[in-house]
C-alpha positions as CSV (number, residue, x, y, z in Angstrom):
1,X,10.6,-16.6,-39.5
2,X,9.4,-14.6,-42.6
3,X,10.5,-11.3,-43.1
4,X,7.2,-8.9,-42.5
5,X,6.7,-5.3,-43.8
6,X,5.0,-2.9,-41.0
7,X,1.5,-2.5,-42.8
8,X,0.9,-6.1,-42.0
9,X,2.6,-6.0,-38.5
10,X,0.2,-3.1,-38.0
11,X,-2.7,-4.8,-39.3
12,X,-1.7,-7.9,-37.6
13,X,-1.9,-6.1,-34.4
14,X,-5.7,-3.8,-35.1
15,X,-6.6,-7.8,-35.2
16,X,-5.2,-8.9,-31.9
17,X,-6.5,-6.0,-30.0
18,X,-10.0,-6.6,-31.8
19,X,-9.9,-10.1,-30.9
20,X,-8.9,-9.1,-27.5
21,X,-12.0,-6.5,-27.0
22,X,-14.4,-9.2,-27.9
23,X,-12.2,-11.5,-25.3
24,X,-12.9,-9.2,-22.6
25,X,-16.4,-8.5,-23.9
26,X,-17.7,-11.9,-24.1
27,X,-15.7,-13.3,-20.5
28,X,-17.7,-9.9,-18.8
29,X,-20.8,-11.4,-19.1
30,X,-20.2,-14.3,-17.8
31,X,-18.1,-12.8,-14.9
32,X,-19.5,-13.5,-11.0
33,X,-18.0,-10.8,-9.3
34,X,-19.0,-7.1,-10.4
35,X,-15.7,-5.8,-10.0
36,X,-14.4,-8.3,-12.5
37,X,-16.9,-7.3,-15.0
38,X,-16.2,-3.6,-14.6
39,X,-12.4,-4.5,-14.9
40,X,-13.5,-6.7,-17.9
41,X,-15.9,-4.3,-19.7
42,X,-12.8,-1.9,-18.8
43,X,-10.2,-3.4,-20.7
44,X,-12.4,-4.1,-24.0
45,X,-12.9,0.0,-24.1
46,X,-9.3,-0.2,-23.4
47,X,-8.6,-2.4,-26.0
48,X,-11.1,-0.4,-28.9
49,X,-9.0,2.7,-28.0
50,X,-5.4,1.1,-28.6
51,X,-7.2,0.0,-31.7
52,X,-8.1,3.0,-32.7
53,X,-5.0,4.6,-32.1
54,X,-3.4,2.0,-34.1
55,X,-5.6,2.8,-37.2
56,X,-4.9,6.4,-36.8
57,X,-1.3,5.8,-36.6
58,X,-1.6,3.4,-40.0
59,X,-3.5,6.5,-41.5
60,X,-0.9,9.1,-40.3
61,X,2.2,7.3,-41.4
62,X,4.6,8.0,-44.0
63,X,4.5,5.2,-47.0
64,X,8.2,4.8,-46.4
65,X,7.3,3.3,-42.7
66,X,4.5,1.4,-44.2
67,X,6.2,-0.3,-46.8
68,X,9.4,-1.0,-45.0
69,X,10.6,-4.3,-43.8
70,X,11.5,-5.9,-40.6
71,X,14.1,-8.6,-41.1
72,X,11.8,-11.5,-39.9
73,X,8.7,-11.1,-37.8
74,X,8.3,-11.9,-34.1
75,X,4.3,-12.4,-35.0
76,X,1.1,-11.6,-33.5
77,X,0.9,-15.7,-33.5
78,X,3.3,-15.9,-30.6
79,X,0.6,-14.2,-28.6
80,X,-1.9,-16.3,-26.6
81,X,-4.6,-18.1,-28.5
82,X,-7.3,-16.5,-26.9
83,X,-9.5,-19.1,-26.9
84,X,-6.7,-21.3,-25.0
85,X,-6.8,-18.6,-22.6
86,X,-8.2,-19.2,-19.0
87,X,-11.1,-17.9,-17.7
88,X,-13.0,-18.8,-14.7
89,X,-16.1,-16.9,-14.3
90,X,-15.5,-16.9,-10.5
91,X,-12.7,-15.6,-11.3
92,X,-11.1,-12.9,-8.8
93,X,-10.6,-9.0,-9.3
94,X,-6.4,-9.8,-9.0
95,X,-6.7,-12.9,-11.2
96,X,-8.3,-10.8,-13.8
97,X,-5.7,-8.0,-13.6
98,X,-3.1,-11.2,-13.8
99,X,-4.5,-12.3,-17.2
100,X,-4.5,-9.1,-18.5
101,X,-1.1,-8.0,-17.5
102,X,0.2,-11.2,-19.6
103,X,-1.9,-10.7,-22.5
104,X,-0.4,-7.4,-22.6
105,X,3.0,-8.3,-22.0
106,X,3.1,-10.8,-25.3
107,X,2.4,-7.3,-27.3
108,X,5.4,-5.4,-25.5
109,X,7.6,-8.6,-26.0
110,X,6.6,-8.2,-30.1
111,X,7.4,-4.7,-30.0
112,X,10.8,-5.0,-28.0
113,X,11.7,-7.6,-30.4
114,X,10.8,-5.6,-33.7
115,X,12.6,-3.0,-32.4
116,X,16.0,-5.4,-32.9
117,X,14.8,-6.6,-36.5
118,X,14.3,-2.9,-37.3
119,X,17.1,-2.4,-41.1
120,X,16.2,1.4,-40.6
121,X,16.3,4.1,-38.3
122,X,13.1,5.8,-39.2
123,X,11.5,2.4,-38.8
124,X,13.0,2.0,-35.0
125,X,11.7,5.0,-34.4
126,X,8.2,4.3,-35.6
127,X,7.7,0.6,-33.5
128,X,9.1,2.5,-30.7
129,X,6.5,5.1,-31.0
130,X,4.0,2.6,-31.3
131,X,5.5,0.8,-28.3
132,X,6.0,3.8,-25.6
133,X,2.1,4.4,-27.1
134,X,1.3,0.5,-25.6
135,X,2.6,0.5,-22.6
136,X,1.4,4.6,-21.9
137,X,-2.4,2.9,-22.6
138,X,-1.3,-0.3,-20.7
139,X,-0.5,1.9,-17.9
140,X,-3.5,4.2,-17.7
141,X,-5.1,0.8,-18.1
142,X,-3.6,-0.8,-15.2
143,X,-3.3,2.1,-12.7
144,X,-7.4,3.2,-12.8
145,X,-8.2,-1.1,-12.1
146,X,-5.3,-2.2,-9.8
147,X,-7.4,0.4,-6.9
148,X,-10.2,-1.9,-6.7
């Protein structure tokens, strides 16, 4: 794998979670069950926040951060394709929370692993600031659904 500076692993990931708001967006509509569409039309507002938060973080970050490297890169590309992703439309409320719970566990994997190709401390510090930030959203995310 190719080493990979954090600017791109951050704007690597804003792409992921885009792609991943418009997964949720598009698979609502064509969802049977309500519940699965309001978990559905949940998670892609879920998703536009972590975004968001990304971006801010990007925009709040010292150049040093930005600009340093990561020995190789664990890649967004080790996520899901989302298009090879299943969806059934009849899917169930708990199937839906399964998806999701994997989709979002191939974006803690990344960060674990970044964390270990990390050369400085200030840049450990930043992915895991950026992961404790995932799985806090991932959380909130999964506690409001999994009451349906």
């Amino acid at each position: 794998m190719a080493p990979l500076q954090m600017k791109t692993f951050l704007e690597q990931a804003q792409t992921f979670h885009k792609k991943l708001r418009a997964f949720y967006e598009e698979h609502s509509k064509e969802a049977q069950r309500e519940d699965v569409k309001v978990f559905l039309d949940y998670m892609s507002h879920h998703e536009e926040v972590v975004g968001k938060l990304l971006k801010e973080y990007e925009e709040d970050a010292k150049k040093e951060v930005l600009e340093s490297w990561f020995r190789w890169s664990p890649a967004v590309g080790k996520c899901p394709n989302l298009d090879m992703v299943t969806f059934r439309p009849d899917m169930t409320h708990d199937e839906a929370v399964e998806m999701s719970m994997k989709l979002d566990e191939c974006l803690l994997t990344m960060y674990k692993e970044l964390q270990s190709e990390s050369m400085s401390q200030e840049l450990l510090d930043a992915v895991k600031s950026l992961f404790d930030m995932e799985q806090s959203e991932d959380i909130k995310a999964m506690r409001s659904n999994l009451v349906e």
